[in-house]
N, C-alpha and C positions, 0 to 999 in steps of 0.2 A: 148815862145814856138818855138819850131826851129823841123821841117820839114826834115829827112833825108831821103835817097833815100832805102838804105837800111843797118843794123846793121852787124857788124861787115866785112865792107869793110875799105879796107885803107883810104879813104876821110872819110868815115863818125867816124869813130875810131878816124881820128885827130882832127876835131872837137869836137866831144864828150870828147876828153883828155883835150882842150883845158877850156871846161866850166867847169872840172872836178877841173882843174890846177886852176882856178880862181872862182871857187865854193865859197871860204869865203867871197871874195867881192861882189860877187851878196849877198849871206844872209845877207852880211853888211848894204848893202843899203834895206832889203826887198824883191828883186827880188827872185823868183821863178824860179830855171830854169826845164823846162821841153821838153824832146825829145819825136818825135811822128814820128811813121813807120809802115808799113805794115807788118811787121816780127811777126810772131806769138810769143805768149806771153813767150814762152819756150828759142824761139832763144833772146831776149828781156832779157830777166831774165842770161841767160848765158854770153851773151855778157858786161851785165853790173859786173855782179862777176868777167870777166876774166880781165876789167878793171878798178875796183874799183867806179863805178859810184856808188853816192851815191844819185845823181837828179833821179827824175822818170821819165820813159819810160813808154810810153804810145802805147799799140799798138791799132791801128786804120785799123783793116783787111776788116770792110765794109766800109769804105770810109769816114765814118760822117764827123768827123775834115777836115778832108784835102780836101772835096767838101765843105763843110763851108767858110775854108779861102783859100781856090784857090791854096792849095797845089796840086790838080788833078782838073783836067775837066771832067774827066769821071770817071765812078764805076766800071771798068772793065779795070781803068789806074794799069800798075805792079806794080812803084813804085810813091812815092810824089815828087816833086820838090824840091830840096833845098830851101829851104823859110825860116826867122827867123819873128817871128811878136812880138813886145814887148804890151802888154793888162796890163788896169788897172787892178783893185780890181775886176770891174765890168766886165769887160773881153772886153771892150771897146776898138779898135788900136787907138795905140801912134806913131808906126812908123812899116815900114814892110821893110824888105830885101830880093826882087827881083832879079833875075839874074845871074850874075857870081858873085859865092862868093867863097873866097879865104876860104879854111876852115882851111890854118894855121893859120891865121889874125884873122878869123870871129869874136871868141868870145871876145878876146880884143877889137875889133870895138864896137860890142854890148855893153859890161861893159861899157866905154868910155859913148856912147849914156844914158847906165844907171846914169852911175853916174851925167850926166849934166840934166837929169831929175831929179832924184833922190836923188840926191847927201845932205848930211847931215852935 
């Protein structure tokens, strides 16, 4: 589950293309990928047709998710953190990505991480 600040800007669009580009290797292993943003479900929906996203977008406009996993602090935060957290079956963290993340790199880093869990 990976955490964007907001849908259809240049950072989050390259990440987003990035798990889109490497989409067969997550279902390879299993993995789930799923994005989650504060963008009502309309910009959500358009953003993903204009870039062929075919993972789910999740919008999260009252905050649950992202005060859950500490993508916001507050319920009245505008946008989430960049944050990726990879969860079992059971929704259990396996690992979380904090901080500065490069969003050309990211989801190749993430895959990588999958596949040494995961790996078949």
């Amino acid at each position: 589950m990976w955490f964007f600040p907001s849908a259809d800007t240049p950072g989050c669009t390259i990440e987003g293309c990035g798990y889109r580009e490497l989409q067969s290797h997550f279902d390879a292993l299993g993995v789930q990928i799923v994005g989650v943003g504060f963008n009502p479900p309309e910009d959500m929906q358009a953003w993903a047709v204009d870039q062929s996203f075919t993972y789910e977008l999740w919008t999260d406009t009252d905050r649950t998710l992202a005060m859950t996993y500490g993508a916001a602090k507050r319920v009245d935060q505008p946008s989430p953190s960049r944050i990726t957290m990879l969860l079992d079956a059971e929704g259990r963290l396996l690992l979380e990505y904090v901080g500065a993340i490069d969003t050309g790199t990211h989801p190749g880093d993430v895959l990588a991480d999958c596949e040494a869990l995961f790996g078949r």
